[in-house]
N, C-alpha and C positions, 0 to 999 in steps of 0.2 A: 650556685651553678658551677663557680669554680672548682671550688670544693670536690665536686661529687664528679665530675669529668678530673679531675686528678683521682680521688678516688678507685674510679675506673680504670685510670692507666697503670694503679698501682697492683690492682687486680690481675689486669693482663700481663701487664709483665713476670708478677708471681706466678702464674700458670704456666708461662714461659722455664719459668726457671724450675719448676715440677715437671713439666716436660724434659725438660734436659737431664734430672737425675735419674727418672723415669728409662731413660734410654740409655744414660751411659752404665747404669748399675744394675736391673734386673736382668736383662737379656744373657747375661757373662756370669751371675753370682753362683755360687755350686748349692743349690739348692733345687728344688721339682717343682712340679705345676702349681699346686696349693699354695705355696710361700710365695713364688711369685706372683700370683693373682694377689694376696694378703697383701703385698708391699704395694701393688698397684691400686687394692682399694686405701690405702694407708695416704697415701699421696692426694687420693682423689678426696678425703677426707680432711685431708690438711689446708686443701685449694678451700673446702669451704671455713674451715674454723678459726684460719687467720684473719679474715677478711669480719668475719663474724665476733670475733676479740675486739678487734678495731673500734668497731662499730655496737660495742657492747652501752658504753658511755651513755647513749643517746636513747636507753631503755631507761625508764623510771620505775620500775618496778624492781626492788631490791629483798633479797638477796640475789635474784635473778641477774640483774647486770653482771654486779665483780667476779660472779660465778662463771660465767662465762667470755667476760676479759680473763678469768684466770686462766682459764684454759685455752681460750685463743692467743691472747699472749706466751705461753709455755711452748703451744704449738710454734707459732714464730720463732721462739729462743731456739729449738730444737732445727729447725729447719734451718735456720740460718749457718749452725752451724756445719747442719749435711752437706748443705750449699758448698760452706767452703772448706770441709772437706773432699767433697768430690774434684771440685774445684781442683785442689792440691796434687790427688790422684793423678788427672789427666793431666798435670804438667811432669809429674814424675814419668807417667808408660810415654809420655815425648820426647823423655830425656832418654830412655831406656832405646823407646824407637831409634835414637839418632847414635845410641853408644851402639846399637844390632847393625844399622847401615853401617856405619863406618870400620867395625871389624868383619862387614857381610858374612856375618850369622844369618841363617835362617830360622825358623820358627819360634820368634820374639819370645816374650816371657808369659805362657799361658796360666801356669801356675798362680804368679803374683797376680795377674789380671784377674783370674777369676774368686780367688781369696780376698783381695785388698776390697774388691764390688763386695764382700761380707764383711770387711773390716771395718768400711768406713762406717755404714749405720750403727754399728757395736760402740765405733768409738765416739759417736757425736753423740750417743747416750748419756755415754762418759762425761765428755766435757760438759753437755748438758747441766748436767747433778752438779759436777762439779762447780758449774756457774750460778746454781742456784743456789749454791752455798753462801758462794760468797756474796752474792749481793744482799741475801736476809739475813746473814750475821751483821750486828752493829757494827756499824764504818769504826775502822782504829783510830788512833789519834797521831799524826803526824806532824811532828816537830821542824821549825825552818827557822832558823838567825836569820835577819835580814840586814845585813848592813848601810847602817846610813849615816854618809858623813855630815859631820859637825852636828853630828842631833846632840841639843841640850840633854846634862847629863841627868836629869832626872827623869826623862826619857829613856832611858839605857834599860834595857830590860824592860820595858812596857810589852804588855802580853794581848795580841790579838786573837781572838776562836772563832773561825771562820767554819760555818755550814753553807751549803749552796745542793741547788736540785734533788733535795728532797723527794718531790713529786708524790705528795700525799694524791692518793686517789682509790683505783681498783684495787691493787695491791699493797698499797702501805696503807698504813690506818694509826689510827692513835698509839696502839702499843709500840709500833715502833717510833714512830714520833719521842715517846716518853724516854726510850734509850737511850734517843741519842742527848733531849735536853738534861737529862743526867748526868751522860759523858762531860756533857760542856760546863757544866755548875761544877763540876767533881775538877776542873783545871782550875779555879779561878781567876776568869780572865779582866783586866781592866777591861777591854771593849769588846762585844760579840757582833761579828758582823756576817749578816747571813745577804748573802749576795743572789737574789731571787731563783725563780722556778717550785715556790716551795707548794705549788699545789696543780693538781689534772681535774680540773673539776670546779663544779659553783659552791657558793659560798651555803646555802640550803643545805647540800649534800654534804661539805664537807668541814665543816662549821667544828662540829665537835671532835674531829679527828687532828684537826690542828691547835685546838687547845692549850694543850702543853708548852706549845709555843710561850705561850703568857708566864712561867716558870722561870725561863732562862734571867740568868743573874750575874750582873757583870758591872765593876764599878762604876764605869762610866752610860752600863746601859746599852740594848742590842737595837743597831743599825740594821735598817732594811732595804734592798730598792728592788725593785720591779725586774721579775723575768720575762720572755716570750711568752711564754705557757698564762702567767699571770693575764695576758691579755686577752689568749685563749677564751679565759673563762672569768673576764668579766672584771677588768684591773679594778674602775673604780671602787666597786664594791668588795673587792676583797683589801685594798688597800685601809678601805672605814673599820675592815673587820680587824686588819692588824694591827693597826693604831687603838683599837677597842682592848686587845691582848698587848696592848705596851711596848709593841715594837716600834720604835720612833723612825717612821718610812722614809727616804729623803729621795723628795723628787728633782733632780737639777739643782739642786740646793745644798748647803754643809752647813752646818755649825762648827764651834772652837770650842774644844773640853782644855779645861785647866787641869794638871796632873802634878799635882807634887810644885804649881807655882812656875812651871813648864806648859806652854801651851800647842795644841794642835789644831788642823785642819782636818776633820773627820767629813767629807762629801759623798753623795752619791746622786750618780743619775739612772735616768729610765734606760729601758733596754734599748739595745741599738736599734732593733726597729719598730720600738713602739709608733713613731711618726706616723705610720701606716694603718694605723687602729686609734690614734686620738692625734692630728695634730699638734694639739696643745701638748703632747707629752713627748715631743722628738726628742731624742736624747741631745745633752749638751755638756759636757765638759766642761766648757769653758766659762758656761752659766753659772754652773755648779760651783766654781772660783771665784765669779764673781764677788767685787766687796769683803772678800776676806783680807785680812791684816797681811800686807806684806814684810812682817819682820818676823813671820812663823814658818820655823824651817821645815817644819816637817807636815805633809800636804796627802790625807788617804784621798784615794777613791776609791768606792765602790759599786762596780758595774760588770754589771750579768754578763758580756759577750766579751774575750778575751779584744777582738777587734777596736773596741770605744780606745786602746792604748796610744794610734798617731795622736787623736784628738785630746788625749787625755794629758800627755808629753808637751805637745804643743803648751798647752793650760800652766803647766808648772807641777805640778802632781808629782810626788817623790814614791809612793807607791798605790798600785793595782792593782784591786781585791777582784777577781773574775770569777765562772765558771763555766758551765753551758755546754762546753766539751763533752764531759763524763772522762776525760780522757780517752773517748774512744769507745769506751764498755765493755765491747767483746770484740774480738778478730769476725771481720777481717776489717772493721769500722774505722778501726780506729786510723787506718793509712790513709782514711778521706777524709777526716777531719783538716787538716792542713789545707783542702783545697778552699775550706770557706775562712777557716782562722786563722792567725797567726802564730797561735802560741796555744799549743795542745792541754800541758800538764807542766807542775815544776813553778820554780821560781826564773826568770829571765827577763834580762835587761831591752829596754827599747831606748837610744839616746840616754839619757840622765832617767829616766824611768823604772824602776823596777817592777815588775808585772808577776802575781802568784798568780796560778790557774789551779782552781782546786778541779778533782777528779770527779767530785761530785759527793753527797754524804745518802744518797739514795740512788735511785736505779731510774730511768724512763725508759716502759714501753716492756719488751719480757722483761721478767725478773732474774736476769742472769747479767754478772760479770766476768771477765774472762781476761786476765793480762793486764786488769787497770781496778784494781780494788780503791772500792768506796775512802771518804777520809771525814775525819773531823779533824781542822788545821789549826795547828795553834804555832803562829808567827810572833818571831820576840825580836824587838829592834834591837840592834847591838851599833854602839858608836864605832866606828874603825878608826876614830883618831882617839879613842880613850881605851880604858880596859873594858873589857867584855864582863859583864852583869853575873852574876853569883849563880 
């Protein structure tokens, strides 16, 4: 019931915001009757096939679903950014307004007004495409030193490959999956630690598109823990499937790898708000530390929401493998991320803590990026009181 009354408000609201473009840009565009009726059926088109993307998921009948997530999601990508384009528009003809009052000019800028009402659908085409580039090219590989004092030196240069949000489902599927476990095999990392969200979907559906997963190859072996989305669609059982494919999943829990006769603290916990979907799996930090050797300096976490970091610091934890951001994805999202987390994208310090935020190595929800490109991270410890690793 909840669900479907949010559902609905998200409905209304999107018709709201169809109405508003609706009104600030046909009436004004230099074009005739036909185009503007065409834009007005374009909209009214779009009020249905976002809503109908969304809601693609819960059809069983396939090819028929992704087919129509792909297109209700594309539709969403596009809109979003008309949105805030238009958006950008009316702040500009208010600045324009207030430069005309104060040198009392008369008759404002009709030109600009009625071109930029054609410019803006032209150019959110644009960014469109352009967004959909980047999110279906394979995420890059982005390089981070992370300094950590008095890490034993055979630690120095220990090489982490971080994936996170993935989000196999409508639009990702095995082959890109396969890209990216290539990319990560082709660094050779001692530890792979993929920090959840890696799947939109149940385990039935999506079983053989995550496969590849079972590939990845990394000395010490690839670290998993639980994202939101995970619970979405069914944690426990997707957790049996990952530990089936050789991901060794760590629930509130860590083991110590030995490296070169140097040891560490490799943890993870549940998402921050698993609690909510299985008691038994509330996220804990400080669980997760428990009974580990206090004479090991160097202490990972890894956990899906940049926020687990007070509780994580608190624990002792020297670094914090996150993601869940996306950094953002595309404009104009990304300014709202901060209101729920703490730490968008990048490498940064909490107290004695260091926190990565990856960007994400896939896409949620359209398949477009815009101002926050995808990543496969490979994080390398460097001692700051020794020399820095070859």
């Amino acid at each position: 019931m909840r669900r479907s009354a949010f559902f609905i408000r998200v409905i209304g609201i999107g018709i709201l915001f169809h109405v508003y473009i609706g009104v600030r840009l046909i009436p004004v565009a230099p074009v005739g009757a036909p185009l503007r009726w065409l834009a007005v059926l374009a909209l009214v088109v779009s009020c249905l096939l976002i809503p109908l993307g969304m809601a693609a998921r819960n059809i069983s009948q396939q090819p028929l679903s992704d087919r129509l997530a792909w297109i209700g999601l594309l539709t969403m990508g596009f809109f979003s950014s008309l949105l805030a384009l238009t958006f950008l528009r009316d702040i500009v003809l208010l600045v324009l307004h207030l430069i005309s009052s104060v040198h009392k000019e008369s008759g404002g800028w009709p030109g600009f007004i009625a071109w930029s009402a054609l410019g803006v659908p032209l150019l959110a085409v644009l960014v469109t495409l352009f967004g959909i580039y980047s999110a279906r090219r394979r995420a890059g590989v982005k390089n981070i030193d992370v300094p950590i004092e008095n890490l034993p030196a055979a630690l120095n240069g220990f090489t982490i490959v971080q994936i996170s949000d993935i989000h196999v489902g409508p639009t990702i599927k095995r082959h890109y999956v396969e890209k990216i476990v290539a990319a990560v095999n082709a660094l050779s990392p001692d530890l792979i630690a993929v920090t959840g969200d890696v799947v939109d979907g149940s385990v039935p559906h999506l079983a053989a598109h995550t496969r590849p997963l079972s590939d990845l190859k990394a000395r010490h072996g690839a670290f998993l823990v639980t994202g939101n989305h995970e619970y979405y669609a069914g944690a426990d059982k997707w957790i049996a499937e990952f530990r089936r494919l050789g991901l060794k999943v760590l629930l509130n829990e860590h083991v110590v790898v030995n490296h070169d006769g140097a040891r560490a603290v490799v943890a993870g916990v549940t998402d921050y708000g698993a609690g909510s979907f299985d008691p038994a799996h509330k996220s804990d930090p400080a669980k997760a530390m428990f009974g580990a050797p206090a004479d090991i300096a160097f202490r990972l976490l890894l956990a899906h929401q940049p926020r687990s970091a007070p509780a994580a610091s608190k624990a002792g934890f020297t670094l914090q493998l996150s993601g869940h951001t996306h950094g953002g994805q595309f404009l104009p999202w990304n300014f709202f991320v901060r209101l729920q987390q703490p730490f968008v994208a990048g490498l940064e310090k909490l107290n004695g803590l260091w926190v990565y935020t990856s960007r994400g190595t896939g896409y949620w929800g359209p398949p477009i990026r815009i101002g926050a490109p995808s990543e496969i991270t490979r994080l390398r410890l460097v001692n700051v009181n020794g020399a820095r690793p070859a």
